[in-house]
C-alpha positions as a Markdown table, in Angstrom:
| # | Residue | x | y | z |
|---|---|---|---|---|
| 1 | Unk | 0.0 | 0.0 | 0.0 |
| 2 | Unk | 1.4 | 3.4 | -0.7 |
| 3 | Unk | 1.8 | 6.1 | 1.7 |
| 4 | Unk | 1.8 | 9.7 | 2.0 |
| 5 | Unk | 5.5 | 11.3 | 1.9 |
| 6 | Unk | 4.3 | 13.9 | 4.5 |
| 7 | Unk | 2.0 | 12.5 | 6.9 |
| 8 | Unk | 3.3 | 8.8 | 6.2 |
| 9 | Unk | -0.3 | 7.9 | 5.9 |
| 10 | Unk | -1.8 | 5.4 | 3.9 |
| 11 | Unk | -3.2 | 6.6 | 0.6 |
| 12 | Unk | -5.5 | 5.0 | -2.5 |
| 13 | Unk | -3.9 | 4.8 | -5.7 |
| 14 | Unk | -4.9 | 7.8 | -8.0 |
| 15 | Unk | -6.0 | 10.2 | -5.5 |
| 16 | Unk | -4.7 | 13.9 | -6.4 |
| 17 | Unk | -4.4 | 14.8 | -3.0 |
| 18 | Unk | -3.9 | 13.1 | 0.8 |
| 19 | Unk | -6.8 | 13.0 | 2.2 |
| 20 | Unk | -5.0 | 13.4 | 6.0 |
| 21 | Unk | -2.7 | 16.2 | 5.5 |
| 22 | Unk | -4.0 | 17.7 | 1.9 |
| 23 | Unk | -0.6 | 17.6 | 0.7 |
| 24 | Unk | -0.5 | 17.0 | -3.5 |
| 25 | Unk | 0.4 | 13.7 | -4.4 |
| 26 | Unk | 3.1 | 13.4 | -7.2 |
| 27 | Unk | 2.6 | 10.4 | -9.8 |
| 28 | Unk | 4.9 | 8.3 | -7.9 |
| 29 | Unk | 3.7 | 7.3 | -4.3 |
| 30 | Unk | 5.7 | 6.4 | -1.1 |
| 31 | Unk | 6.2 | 2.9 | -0.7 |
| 32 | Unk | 6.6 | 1.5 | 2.8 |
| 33 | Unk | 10.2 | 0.7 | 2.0 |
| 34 | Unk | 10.9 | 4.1 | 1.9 |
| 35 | Unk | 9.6 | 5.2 | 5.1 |
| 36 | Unk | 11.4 | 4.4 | 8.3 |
| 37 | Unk | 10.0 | 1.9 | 10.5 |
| 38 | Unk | 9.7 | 3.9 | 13.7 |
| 39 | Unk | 7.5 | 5.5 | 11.9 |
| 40 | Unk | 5.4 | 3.5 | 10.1 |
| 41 | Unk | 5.1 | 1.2 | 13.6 |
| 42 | Unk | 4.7 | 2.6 | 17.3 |
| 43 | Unk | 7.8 | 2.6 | 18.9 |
| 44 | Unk | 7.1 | -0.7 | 21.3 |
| 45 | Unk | 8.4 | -0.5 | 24.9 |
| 46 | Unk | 9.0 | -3.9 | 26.5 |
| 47 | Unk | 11.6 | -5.5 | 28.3 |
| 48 | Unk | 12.0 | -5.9 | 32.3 |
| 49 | Unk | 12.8 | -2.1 | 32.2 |
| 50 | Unk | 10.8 | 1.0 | 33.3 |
| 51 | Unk | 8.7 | 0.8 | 36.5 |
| 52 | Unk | 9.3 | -2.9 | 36.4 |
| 53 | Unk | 12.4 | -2.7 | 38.1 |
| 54 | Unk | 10.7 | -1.7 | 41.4 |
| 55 | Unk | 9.0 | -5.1 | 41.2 |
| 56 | Unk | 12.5 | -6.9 | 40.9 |
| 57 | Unk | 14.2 | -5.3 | 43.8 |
| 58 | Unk | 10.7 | -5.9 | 45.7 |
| 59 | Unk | 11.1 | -9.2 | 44.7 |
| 60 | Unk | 14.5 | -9.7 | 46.6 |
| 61 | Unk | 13.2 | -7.5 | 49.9 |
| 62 | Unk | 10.6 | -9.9 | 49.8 |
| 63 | Unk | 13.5 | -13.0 | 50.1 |
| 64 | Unk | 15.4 | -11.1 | 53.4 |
| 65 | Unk | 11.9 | -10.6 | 54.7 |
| 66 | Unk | 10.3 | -13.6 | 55.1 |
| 67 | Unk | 13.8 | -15.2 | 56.3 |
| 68 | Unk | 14.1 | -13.0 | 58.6 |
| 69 | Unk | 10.4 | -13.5 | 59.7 |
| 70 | Unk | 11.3 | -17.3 | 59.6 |
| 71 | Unk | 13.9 | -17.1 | 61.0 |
| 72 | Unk | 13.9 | -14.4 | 63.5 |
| 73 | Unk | 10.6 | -13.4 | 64.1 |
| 74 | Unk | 9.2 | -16.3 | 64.9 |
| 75 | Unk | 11.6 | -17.5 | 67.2 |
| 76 | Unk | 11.7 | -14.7 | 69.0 |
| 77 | Unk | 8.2 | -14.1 | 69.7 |
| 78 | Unk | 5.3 | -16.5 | 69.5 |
| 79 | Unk | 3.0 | -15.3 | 66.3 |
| 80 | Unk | -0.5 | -15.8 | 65.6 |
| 81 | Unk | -0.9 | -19.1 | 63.5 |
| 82 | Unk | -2.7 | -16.9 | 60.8 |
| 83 | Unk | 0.1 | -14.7 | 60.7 |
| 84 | Unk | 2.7 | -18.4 | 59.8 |
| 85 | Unk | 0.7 | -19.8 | 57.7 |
| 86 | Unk | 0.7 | -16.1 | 55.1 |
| 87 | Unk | 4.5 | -15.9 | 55.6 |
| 88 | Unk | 4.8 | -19.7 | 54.6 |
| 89 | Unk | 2.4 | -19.1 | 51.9 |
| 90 | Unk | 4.1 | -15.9 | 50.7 |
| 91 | Unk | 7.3 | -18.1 | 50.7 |
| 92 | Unk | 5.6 | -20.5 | 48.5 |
| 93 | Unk | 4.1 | -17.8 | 45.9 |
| 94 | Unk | 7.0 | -15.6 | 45.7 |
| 95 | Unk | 9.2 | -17.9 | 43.9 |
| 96 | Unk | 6.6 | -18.6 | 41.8 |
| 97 | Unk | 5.5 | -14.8 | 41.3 |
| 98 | Unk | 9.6 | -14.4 | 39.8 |
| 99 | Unk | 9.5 | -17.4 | 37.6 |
| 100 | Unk | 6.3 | -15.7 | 36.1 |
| 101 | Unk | 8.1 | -12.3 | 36.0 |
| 102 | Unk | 11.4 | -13.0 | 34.6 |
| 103 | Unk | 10.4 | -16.1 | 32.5 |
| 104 | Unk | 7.9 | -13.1 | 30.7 |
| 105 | Unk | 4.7 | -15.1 | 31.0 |
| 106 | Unk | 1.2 | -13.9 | 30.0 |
| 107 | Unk | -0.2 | -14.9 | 33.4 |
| 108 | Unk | 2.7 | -12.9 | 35.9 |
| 109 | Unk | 0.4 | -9.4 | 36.1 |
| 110 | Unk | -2.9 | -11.2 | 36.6 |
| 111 | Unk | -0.7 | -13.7 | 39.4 |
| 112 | Unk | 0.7 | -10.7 | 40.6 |
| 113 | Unk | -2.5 | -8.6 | 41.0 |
| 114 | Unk | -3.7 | -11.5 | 42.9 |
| 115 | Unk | -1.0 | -12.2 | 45.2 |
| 116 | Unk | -1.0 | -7.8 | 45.9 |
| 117 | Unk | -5.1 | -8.2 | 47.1 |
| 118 | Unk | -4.6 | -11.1 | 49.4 |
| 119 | Unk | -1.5 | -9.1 | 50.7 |
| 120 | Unk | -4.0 | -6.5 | 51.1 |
| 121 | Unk | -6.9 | -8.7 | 52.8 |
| 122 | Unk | -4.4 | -10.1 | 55.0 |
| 123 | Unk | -2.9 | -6.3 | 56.6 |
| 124 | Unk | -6.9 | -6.3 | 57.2 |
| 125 | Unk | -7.7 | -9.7 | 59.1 |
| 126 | Unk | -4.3 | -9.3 | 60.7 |
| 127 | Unk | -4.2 | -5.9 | 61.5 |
| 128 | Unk | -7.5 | -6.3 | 63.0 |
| 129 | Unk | -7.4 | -8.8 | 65.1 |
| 130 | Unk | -6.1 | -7.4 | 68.4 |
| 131 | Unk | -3.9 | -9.7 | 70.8 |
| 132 | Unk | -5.2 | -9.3 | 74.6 |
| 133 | Unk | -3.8 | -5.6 | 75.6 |
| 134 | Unk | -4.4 | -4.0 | 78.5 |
| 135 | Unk | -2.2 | -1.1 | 78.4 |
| 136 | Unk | -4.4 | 1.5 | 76.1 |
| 137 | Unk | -1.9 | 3.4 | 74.9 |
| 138 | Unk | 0.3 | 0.1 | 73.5 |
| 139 | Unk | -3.6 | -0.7 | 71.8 |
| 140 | Unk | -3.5 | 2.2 | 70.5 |
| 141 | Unk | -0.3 | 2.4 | 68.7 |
| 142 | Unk | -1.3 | -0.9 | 67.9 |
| 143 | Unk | -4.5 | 0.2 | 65.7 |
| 144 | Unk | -2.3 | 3.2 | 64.2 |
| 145 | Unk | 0.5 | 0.5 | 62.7 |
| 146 | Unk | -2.8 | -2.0 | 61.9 |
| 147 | Unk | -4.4 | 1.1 | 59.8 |
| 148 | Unk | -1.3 | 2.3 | 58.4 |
| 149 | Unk | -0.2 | -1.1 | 57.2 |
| 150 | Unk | -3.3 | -1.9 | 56.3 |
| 151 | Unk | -3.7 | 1.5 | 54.1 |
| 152 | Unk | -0.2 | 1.6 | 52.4 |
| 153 | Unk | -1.4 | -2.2 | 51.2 |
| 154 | Unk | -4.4 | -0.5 | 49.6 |
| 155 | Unk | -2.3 | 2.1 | 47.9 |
| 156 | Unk | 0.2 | -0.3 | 46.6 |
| 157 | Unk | -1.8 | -3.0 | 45.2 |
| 158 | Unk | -4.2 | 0.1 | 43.5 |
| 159 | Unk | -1.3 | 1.9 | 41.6 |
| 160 | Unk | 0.5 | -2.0 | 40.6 |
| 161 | Unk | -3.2 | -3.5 | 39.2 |
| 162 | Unk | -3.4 | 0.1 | 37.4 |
| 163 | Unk | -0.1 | -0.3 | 36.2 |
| 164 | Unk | -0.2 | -3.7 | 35.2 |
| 165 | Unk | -3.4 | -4.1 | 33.4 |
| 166 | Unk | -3.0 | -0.3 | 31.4 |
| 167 | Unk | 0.8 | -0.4 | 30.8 |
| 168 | Unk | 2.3 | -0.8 | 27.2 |
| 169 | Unk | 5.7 | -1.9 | 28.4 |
| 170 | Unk | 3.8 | -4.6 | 30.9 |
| 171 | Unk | 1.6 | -5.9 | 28.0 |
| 172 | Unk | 3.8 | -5.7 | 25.5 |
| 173 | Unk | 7.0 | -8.1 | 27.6 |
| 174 | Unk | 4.8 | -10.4 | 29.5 |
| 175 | Unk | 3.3 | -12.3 | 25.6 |
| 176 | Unk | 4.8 | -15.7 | 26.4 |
C-alpha cells in the first residue's frame, strides 16, 4: 500500500491529494520501504525495564523478609498461626511470582495482581485482630500500625493493578 510522503499515511492509488494532510500527491507514491519503520510502527516499549524494576528489587526484599520473619521473628516471639501460615504461603508464591516475571509469562500481572489483594486482605484480618492488651496506649499504637499497614497495602496494590493491566511496556514483555 502506498503512503503519504508527508504524513506517512496510507493513501489510495490515483487520488490527487492526501486525504490526512492535503498535501499534493506526485505520480509516484511512497512505498513503505521508503519510510522508516519507527514510523510507520509505534515505537514498542517492552523488556523488564521501566517501572518494572521496582517489582524486581521488591522481589529480593521480599527473600530477606520472610527469612528474617522465619527465622527471626518467629523464634523470638510466638505469632498468631494466621500470621505463619501467610508468611509460609508468601514463601511459597513468591518464587513462583519471579518465575512468572522474569520467564515473561502472560499470566505474571494477573498472578501478581492476585497475590498484591490477598497481601492487602491479609494487613486487614491481621491488622484487626487485636492480641489481649491492656495497656491502652500500647492498643492504641497498635491500631495506628494495623491502619497504616493496612492503608499503604491498599495504595500499593491500587497503583500496581493500574499499572499492570494499562501499561504498554507490561503488555507488551509479559506475551509468552
Amino acid at each position: 500500500m502506498p503512503f503519504c510522503a508527508q504524513c506517512k499515511r496510507p493513501i489510495t492509488i490515483g487520488d490527487p491529494f492526501c486525504k490526512n494532510c492535503g498535501r499534493k500527491l506526485g505520480k509516484r507514491p511512497v512505498s513503505p520501504k521508503d519510510i522508516p519503520e519507527a514510523t510507520t510502527k509505534e515505537k514498542r516499549v517492552q523488556g523488564l525495564g521501566g517501572w518494572l524494576v521496582l517489582l524486581q528489587i521488591g522481589f529480593y526484599w521480599s527473600i530477606f523478609a520472610i527469612l528474617d520473619a522465619l527465622c527471626n521473628g518467629f523464634l523470638n516471639e510466638p505469632a498468631s498461626s494466621f500470621a505463619l501460615i501467610y508468611v509460609i504461603g508468601y514463601a511459597i508464591l513468591l518464587p513462583i511470582a519471579m518465575v512468572l516475571f522474569y520467564g515473561k509469562r502472560k499470566l505474571f500481572p494477573l498472578f501478581f495482581i492476585i497475590l498484591l489483594w490477598v497481601n492487602f486482605l491479609y494487613m486487614i484480618t491481621n491488622g484487626f485482630s487485636f492480641p489481649p492488651l491492656t495497656d491502652m496506649q500500647l492498643f492504641s499504637l497498635y491500631l495506628k500500625l494495623s491502619l497504616i499497614g493496612s492503608v499503604s497495602s491498599f495504595s500499593i496494590a491500587i497503583i500496581w493493578t493500574l499499572y499492570l493491566t494499562k501499561s504498554k511496556r507490561v503488555k507488551n514483555t509479559f506475551v509468552r
